[in-house]
SERO-4910 file (N, C-alpha, C, O; in steps of 0.05 Angstrom, whole numbers):
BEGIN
 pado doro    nc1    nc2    nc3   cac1   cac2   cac3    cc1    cc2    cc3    oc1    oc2    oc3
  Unk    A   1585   1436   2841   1588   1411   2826   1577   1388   2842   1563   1371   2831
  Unk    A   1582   1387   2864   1577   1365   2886   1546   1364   2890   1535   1342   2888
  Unk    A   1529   1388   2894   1502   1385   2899   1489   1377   2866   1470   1361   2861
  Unk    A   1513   1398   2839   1497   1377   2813   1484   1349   2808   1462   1340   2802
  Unk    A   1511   1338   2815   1519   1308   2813   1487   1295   2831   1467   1284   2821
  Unk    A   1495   1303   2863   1462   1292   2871   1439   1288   2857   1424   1268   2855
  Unk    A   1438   1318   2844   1413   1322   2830   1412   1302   2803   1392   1292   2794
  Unk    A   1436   1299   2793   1429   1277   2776   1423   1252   2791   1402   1241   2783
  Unk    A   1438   1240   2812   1425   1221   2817   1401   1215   2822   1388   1198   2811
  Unk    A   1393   1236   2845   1358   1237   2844   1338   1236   2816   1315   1227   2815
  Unk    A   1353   1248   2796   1330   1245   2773   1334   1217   2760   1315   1205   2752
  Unk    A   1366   1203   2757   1368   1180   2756   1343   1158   2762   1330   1146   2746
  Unk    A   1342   1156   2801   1330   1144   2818   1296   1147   2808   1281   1127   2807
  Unk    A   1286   1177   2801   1260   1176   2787   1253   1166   2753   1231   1160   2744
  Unk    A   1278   1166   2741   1270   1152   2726   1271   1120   2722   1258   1107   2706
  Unk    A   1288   1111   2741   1280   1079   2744   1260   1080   2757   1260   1059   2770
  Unk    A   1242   1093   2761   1215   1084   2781   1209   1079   2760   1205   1055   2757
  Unk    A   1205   1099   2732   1184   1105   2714   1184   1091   2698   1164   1088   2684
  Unk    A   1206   1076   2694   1215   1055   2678   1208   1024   2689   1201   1003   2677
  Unk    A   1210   1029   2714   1193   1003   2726   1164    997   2726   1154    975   2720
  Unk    A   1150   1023   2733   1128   1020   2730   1115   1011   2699   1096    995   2697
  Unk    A   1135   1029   2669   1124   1016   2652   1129    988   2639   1116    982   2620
  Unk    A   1148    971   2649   1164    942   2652   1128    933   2658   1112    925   2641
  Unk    A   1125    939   2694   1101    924   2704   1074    926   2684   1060    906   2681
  Unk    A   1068    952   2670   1046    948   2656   1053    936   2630   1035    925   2617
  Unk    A   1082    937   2618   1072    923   2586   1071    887   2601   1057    872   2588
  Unk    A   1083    877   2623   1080    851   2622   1053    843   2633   1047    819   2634
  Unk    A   1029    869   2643   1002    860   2648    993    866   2626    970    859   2627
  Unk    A    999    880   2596    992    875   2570    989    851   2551    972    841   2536
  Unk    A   1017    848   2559   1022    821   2545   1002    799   2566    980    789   2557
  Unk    A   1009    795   2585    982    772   2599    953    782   2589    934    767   2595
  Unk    A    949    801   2578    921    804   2571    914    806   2538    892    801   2530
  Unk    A    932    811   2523    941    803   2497    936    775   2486    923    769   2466
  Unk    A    957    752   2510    958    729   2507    929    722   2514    917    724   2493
  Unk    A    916    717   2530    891    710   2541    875    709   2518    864    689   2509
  Unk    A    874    742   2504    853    743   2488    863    736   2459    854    746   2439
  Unk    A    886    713   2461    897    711   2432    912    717   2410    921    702   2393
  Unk    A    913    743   2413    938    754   2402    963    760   2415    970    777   2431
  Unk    A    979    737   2401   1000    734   2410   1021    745   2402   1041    746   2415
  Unk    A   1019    754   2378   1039    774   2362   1042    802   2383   1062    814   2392
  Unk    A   1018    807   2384   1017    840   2401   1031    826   2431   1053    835   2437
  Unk    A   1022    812   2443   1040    805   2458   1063    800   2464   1073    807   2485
  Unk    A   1077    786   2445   1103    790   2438   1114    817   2434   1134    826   2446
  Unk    A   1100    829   2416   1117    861   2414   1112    870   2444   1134    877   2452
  Unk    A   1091    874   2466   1094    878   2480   1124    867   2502   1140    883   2512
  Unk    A   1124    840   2504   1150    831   2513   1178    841   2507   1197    841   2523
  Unk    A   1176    850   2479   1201    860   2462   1212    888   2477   1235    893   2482
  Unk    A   1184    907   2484   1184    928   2490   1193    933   2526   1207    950   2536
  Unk    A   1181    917   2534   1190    912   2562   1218    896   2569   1226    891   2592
  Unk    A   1232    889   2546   1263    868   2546   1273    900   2551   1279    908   2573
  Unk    A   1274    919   2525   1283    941   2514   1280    951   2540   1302    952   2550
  Unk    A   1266    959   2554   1256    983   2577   1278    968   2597   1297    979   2608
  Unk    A   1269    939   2599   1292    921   2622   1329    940   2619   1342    954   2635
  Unk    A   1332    931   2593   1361    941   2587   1370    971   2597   1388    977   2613
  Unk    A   1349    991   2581   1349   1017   2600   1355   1020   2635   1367   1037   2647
  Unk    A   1344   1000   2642   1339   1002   2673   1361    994   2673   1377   1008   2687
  Unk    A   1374    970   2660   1399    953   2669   1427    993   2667   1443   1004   2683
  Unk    A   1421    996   2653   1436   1028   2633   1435   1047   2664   1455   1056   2676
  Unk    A   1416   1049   2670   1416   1078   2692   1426   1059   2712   1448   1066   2722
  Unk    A   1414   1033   2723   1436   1020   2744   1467   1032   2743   1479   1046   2759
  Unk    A   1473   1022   2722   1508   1027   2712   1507   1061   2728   1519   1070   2748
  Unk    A   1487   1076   2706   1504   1109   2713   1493   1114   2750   1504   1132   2763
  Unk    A   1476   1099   2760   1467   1114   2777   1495   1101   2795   1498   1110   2818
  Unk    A   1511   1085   2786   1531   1067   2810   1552   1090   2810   1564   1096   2831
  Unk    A   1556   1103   2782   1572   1116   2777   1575   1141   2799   1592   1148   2815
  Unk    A   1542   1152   2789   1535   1174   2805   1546   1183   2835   1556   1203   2846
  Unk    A   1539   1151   2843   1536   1150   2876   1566   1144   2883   1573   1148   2906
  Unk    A   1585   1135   2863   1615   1133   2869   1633   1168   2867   1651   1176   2881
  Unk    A   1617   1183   2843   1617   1198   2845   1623   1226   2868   1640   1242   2875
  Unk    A   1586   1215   2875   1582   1231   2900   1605   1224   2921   1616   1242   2933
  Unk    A   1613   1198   2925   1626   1194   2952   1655   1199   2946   1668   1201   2967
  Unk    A   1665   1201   2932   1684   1207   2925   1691   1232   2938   1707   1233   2957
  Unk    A   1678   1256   2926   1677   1283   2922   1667   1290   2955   1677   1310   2967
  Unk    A   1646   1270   2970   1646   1273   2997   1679   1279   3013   1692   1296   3025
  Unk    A   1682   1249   3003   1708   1227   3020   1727   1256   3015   1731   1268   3037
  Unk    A   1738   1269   2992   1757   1296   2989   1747   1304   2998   1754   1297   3021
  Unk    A   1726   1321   3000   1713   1342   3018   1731   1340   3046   1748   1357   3051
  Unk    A   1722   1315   3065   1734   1310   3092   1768   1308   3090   1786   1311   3107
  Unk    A   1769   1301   3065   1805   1299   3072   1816   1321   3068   1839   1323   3077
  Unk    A   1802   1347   3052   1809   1370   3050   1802   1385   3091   1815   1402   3103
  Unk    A   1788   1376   3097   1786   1387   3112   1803   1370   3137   1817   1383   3153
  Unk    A   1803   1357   3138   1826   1336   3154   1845   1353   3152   1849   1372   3167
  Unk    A   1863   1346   3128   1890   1368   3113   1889   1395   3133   1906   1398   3150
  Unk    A   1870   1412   3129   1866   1435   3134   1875   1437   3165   1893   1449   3176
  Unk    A   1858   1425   3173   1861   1419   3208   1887   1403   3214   1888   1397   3237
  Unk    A   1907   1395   3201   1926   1380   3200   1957   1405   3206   1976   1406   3222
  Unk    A   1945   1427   3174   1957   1446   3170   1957   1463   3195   1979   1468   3205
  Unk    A   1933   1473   3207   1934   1489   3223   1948   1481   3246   1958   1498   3261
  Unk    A   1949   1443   3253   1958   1443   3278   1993   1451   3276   2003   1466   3292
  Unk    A   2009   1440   3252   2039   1440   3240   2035   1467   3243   2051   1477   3258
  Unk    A   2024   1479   3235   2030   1516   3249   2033   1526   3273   2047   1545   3278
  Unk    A   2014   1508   3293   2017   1515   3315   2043   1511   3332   2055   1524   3349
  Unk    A   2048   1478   3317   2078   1470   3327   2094   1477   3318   2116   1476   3331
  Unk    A   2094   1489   3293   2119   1509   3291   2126   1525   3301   2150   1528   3309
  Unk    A   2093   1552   3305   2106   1565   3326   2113   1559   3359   2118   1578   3373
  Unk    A   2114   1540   3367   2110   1530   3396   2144   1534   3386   2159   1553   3389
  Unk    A   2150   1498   3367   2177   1505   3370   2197   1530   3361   2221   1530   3364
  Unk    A   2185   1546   3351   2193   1574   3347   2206   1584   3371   2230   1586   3374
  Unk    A   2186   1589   3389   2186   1598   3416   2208   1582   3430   2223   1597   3443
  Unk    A   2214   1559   3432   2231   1533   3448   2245   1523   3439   2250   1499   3442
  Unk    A   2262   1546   3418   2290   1528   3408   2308   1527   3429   2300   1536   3450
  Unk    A   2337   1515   3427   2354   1506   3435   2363   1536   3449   2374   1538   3471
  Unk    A   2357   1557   3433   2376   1579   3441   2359   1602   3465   2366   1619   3482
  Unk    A   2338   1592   3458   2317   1602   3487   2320   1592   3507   2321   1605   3528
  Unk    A   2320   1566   3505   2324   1547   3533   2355   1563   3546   2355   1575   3567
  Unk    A   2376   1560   3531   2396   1566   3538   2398   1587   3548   2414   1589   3568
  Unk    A   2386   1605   3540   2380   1636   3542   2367   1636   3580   2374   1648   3601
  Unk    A   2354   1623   3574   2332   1616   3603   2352   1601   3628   2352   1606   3652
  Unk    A   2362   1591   3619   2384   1573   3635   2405   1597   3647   2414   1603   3669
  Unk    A   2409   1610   3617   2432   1627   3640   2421   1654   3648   2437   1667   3662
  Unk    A   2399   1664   3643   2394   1682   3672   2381   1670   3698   2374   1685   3716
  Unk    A   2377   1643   3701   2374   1631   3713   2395   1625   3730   2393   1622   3754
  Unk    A   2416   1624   3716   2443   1618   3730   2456   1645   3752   2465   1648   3774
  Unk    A   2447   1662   3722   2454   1692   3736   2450   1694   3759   2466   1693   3778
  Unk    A   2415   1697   3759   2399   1706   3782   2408   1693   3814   2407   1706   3834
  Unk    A   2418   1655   3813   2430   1646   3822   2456   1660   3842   2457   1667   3865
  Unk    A   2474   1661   3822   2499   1678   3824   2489   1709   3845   2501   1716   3865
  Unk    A   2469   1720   3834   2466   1742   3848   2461   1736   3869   2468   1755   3884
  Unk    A   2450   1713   3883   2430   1708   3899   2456   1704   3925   2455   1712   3949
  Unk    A   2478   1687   3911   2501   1676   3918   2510   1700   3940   2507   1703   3964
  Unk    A   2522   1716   3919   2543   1748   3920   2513   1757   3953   2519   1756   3976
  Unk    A   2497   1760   3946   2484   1765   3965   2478   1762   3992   2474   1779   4010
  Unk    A   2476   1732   3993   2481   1718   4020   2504   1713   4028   2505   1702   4050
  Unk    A   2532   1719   4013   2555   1723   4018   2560   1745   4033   2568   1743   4057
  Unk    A   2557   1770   4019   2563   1796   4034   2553   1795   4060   2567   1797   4080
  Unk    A   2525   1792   4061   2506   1794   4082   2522   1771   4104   2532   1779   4125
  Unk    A   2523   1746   4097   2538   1730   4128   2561   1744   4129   2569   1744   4153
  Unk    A   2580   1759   4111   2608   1776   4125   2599   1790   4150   2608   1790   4172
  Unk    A   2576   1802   4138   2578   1825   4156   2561   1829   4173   2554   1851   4179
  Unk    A   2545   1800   4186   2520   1798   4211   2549   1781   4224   2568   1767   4215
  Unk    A   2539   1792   4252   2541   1775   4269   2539   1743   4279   2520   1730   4271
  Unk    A   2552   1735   4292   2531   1706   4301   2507   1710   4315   2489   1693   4315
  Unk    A   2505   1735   4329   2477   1739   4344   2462   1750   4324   2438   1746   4323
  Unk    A   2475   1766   4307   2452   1771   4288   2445   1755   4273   2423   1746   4269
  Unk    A   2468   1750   4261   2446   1718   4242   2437   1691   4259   2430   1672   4244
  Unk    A   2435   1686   4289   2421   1674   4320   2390   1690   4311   2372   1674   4308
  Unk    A   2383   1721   4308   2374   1723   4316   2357   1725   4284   2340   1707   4279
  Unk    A   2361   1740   4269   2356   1731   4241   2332   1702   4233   2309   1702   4224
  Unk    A   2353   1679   4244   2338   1659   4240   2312   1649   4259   2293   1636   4252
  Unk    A   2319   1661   4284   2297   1663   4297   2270   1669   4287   2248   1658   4285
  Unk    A   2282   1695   4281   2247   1713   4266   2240   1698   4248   2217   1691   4248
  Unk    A   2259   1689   4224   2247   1665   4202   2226   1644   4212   2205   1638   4200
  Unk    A   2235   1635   4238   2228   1614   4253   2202   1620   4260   2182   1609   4253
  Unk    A   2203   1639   4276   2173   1660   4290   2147   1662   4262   2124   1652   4262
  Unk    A   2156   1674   4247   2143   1680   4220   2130   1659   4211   2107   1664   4204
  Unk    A   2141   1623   4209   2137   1608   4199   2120   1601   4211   2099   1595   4200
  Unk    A   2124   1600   4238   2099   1583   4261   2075   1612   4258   2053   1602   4257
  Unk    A   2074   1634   4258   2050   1657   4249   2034   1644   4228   2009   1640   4228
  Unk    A   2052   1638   4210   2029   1624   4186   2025   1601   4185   2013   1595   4164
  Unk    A   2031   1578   4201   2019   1557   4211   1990   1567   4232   1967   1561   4223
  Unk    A   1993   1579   4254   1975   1587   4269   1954   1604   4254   1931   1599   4261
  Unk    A   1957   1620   4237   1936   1633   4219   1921   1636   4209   1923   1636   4185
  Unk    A   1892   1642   4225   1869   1632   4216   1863   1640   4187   1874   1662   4181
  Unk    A   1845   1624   4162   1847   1638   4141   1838   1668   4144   1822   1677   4160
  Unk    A   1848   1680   4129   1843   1712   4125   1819   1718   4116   1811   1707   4096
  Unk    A   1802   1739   4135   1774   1745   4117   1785   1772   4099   1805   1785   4102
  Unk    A   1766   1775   4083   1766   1799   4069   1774   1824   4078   1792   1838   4067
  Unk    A   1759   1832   4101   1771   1853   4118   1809   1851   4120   1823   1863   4104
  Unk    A   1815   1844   4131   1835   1824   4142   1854   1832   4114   1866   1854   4114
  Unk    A   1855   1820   4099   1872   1827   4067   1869   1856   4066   1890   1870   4065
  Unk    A   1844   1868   4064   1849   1915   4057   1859   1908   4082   1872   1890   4072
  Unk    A   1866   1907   4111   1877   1919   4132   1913   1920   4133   1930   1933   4146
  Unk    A   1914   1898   4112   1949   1883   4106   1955   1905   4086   1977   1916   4089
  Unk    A   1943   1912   4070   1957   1924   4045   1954   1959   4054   1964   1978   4042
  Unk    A   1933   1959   4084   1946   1993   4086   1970   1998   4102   1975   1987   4123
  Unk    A   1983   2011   4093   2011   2022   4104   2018   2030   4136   2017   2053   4144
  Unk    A   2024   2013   4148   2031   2014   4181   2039   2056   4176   2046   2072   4160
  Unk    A   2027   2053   4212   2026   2085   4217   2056   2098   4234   2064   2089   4255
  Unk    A   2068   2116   4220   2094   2111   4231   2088   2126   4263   2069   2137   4274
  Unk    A   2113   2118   4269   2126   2116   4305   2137   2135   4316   2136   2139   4341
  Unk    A   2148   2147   4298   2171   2175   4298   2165   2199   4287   2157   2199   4264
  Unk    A   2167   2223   4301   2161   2251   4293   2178   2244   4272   2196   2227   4272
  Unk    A   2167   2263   4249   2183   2253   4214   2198   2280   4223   2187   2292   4241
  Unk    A   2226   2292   4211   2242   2302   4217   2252   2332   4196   2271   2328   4180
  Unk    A   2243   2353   4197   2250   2368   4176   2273   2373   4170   2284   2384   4189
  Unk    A   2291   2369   4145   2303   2376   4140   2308   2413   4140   2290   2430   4135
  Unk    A   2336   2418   4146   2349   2444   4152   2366   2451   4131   2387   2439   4125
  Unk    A   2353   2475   4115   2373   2476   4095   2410   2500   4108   2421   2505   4130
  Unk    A   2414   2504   4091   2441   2515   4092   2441   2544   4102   2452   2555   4122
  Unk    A   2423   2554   4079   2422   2592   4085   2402   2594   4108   2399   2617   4118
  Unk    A   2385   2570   4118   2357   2578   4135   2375   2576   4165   2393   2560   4170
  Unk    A   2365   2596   4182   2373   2589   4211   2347   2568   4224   2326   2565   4211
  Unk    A   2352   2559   4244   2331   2539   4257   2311   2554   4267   2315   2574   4279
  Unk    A   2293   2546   4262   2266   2560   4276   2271   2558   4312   2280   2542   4328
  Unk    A   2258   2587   4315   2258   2589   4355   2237   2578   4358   2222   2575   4339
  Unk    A   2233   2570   4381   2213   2567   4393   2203   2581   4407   2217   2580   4427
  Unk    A   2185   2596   4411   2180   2615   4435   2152   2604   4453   2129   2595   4448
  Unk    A   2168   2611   4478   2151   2597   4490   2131   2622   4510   2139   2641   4523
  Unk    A   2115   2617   4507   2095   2636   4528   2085   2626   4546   2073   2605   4545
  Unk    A   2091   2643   4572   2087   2641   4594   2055   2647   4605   2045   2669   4611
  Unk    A   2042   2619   4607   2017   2621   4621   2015   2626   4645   2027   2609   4657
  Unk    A   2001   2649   4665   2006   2644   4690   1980   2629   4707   1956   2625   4708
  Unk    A   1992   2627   4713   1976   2597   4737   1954   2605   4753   1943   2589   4768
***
């Protein structure tokens, strides 16, 4: 409908050309009518060119229409799409506040609290049952640790795979002895010298 409407205007816009152009020749008729005397034909010529004026005055009117038309049907166009983009954002904030009602936060707050509480029960048990030299010595290593990563040059690449492989243990690992098995002998053979 919207590209119709154009198209009328554009043929509108060509026919006031056509209508102008024949305005300009009946009034170089009539000057050439009059000249040579007949003034009657000249006159009907004037009559004819009043008439053609009025036409033009006629498509003025529809072509104003046209073009109120068109902008109209623009102007909705953008407000439909405004709307649209309006809609989508109220969706988004719905679900946002979906996500962040009153009862989530709360929700959030108290395993927050929990985790707290655990944290509590934790460092509770633990000072029962260290020492003063152990928790002397405890805070020390905290202490030690802290100044390591002050002193710490940044880490190259190497440096990070060498952290994440697993220290090599210290201690013969220990076989378990079951119930029905007796312990293995050892026998030892005698090399002579």
């Amino acid at each position: 409908m919207h590209s119709s409407l154009k198209l009328q205007r554009d043929k509108v816009k060509q026919y006031q050309k056509q209508i102008q152009s024949v305005l300009d020749r009946e009034q170089a008729i009539a000057k050439s009518l009059l000249a040579s005397g007949q003034k009657d034909r000249a006159l009907t010529a004037l009559r004819r060119r009043k008439y053609q004026q009025s036409l033009l005055t006629k498509t003025d009117g529809q072509l104003e229409n046209l073009e109120q038309l068109v902008s109209s049907i623009e102007f909705s166009l953008i407000e439909v799409s405004v709307l649209h983009g309006l809609k989508q954002g109220n969706d988004v904030l719905k679900a946002i506040h979906k996500e962040m009602n009153v009862e989530s936060v709360e929700k959030l707050l108290e395993e927050t609290a929990e985790a707290r509480e655990y944290q509590r029960e934790i460092d509770d048990m633990l000072a029962n049952n260290l020492t003063l030299e152990d928790e002397d010595a405890v805070q020390a290593e905290l202490l030690g640790l802290q100044a390591e990563q002050l002193k710490a040059p940044e880490e190259t690449p190497q440096r990070k795979e060498a952290d994440k492989l697993p220290s090599v243990p210290t201690t013969e690992p220990v076989k378990p002895v079951l119930e029905d098995e007796e312990p293995a002998r050892e026998e030892r053979i005698a090399i002579p010298a």
